[in-house]
C-alpha positions in Angstrom: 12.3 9.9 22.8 14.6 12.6 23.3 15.2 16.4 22.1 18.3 17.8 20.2 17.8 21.8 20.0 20.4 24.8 19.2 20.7 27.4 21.5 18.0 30.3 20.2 19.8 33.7 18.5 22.1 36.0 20.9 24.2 38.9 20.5 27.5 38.3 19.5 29.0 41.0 22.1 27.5 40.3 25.4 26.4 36.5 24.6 23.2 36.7 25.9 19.9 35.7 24.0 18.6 39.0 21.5 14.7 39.9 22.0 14.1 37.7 19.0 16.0 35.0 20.8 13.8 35.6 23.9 10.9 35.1 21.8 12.1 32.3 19.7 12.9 30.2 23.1 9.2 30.9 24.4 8.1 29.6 21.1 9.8 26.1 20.9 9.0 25.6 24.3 5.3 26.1 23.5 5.9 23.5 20.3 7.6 21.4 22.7 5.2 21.5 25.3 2.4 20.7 22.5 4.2 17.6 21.4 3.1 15.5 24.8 6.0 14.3 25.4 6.5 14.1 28.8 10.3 15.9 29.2 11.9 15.4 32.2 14.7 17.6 32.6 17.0 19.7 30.2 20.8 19.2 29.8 22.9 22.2 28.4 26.0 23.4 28.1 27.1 26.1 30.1 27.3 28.6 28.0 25.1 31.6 28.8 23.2 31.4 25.8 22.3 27.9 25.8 21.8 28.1 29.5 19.1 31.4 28.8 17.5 29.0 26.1 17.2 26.3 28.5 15.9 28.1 31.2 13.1 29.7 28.7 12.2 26.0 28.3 12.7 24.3 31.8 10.7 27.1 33.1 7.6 26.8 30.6 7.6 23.1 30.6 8.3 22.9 34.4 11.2 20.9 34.3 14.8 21.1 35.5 17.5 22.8 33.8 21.2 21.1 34.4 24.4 22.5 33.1 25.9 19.7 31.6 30.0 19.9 30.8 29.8 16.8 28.0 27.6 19.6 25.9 30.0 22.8 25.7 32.7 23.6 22.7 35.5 20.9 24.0 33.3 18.7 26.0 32.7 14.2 25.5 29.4 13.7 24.8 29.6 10.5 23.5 27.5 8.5 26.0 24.8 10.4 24.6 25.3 8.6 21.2 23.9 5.3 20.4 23.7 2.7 21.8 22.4 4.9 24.9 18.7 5.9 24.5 18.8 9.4 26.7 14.6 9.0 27.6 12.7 12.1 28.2 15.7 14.7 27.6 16.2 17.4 25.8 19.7 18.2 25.0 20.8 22.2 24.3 24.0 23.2 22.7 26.0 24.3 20.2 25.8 23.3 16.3 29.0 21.3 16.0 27.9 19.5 19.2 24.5 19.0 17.7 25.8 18.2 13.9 28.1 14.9 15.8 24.8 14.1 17.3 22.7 14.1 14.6 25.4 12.4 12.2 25.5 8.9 15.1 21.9 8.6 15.9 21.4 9.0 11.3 23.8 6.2 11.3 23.0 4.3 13.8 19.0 4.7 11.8 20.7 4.0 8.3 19.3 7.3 7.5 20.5 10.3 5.8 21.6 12.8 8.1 19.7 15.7 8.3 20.5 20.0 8.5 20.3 21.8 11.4 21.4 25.6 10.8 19.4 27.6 12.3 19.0 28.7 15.9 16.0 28.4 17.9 15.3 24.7 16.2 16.2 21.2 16.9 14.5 17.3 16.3 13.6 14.9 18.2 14.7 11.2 18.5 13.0 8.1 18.6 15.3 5.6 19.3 12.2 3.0 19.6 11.3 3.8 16.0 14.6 4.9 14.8 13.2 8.2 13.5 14.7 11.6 13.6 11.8 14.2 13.3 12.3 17.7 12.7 10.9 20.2 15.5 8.1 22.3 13.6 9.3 25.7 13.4 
C-alpha cells in the first residue's frame, strides 16, 4: 500500500501553502493517520509547496520527510511505476507527476483511470489488490 497526494493549495506569488492550504494539509494527515496504515516516510518533490505539505504530514504522522528529485516538474519517476510496489510511502507532488502515476498503476490494474484535480487530495494503492482508492476528502 502506498499514497499518491497533490501538494495542498498555495499562493501563486510567494509559493508557499495559503491558510487554507495549512489547514487542508493538517486535515489529510488526520485522514491519513485514520486509515492505519502504517506510513513510513514521505517522498516529495522539492518544491516549497509540496515540501510544506509534506512536512504538515511527516510531522503529524511522525514520519520522515525526504526531498525526492524523481518527483519535481522534469524529474524520472518511473521506478515508482509498476512493476515496483513502493510499500508504506506516500508520494507528494505535482498533478502532471501524479496524472502519469495514476495512468501506469490504472493500467497495470486494467482499470479506468481515475481524476485527481484538486489540491489537498490524493489515493491510495494497493498493489496486492490492485485497487486504486480515493483518499476521503
Amino acid at each position: 500500500m502506498f499514497c499518491l497526494l497533490r501538494h495542498a493549495p498555495y499562493d501563486i506569488g510567494t509559493g508557499s501553502l495559503t491558510p487554507d492550504g495549512i489547514k487542508r494539509a493538517t486535515t489529510l494527515a488526520q485522514t491519513l493517520k485514520k486509515t492505519g496504515i502504517p506510513w513510513e516516510k514521505i517522498h516529495t518533490s522539492p518544491n516549497p509547496r509540496t515540501m510544506e505539505t509534506s512536512t504538515i504530514l511527516g510531522s503529524s504522522l511522525g514520519i520522515p520527510v525526504t526531498p525526492d528529485g524523481r518527483l519535481s516538474m522534469d524529474g524520472n519517476y518511473g521506478d515508482l511505476l509498476p512493476p515496483t510496489e513502493p510499500q508504506h510511502l506516500i508520494i507528494v507532488s505535482h498533478l502532471p507527476i501524479l496524472t502519469s502515476m495514476l495512468r501506469a498503476w490504472s493500467r497495470a490494474f486494467h482499470q479506468e483511470e481515475p481524476g485527481l484535480t484538486e489540491e489537498a487530495t490524493g489515493y491510495l494503492i494497493d498493489p496486492t489488490r490492485e485497487l486504486i482508492q480515493k483518499i476521503p476528502s
